[in-house]
C-alpha positions in Angstrom: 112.8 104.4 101.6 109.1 106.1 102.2 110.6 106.4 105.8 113.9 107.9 105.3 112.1 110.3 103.0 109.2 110.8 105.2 112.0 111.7 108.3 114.4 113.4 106.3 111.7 115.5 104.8 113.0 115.1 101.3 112.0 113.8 98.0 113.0 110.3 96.5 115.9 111.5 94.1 117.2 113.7 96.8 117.1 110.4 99.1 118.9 108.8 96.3 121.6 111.5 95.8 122.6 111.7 99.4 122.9 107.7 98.7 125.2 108.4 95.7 127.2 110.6 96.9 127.9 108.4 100.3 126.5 111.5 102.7 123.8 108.3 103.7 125.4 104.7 104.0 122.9 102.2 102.8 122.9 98.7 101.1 121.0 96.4 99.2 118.8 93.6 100.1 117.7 91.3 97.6 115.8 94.3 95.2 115.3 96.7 98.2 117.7 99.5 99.4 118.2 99.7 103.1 119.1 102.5 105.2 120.3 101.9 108.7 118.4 103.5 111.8 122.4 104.6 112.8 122.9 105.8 109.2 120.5 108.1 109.5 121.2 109.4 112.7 124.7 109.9 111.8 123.7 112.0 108.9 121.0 113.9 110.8 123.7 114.4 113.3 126.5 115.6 111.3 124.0 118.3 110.1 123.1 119.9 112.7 126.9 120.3 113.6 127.5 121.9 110.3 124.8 124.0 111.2 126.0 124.8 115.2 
């Protein structure tokens, strides 16, 4: 999570709402929430063609 926030620029609860709300696939490991590498590039991605 510290470097999905740290990448995204974004706090923790936003992290978590972009989770929620299925804009960033993730899933759970044991106690720990993973965020694919592609997950994240596919969200960064779709941004910056909303913002094109």
């Amino acid at each position: 999570m510290p470097e999905v926030m740290a990448a995204l620029r974004m706090s923790r609860s936003r992290v978590y709402d972009l989770i929620r709300s299925g804009a960033l696939p993730s899933f759970t490991e044991g106690r720990s929430r993973r965020i694919p590498v592609e997950s994240l590039r596919s969200y960064i991605h779709s941004k910056l063609q909303e913002a094109a």
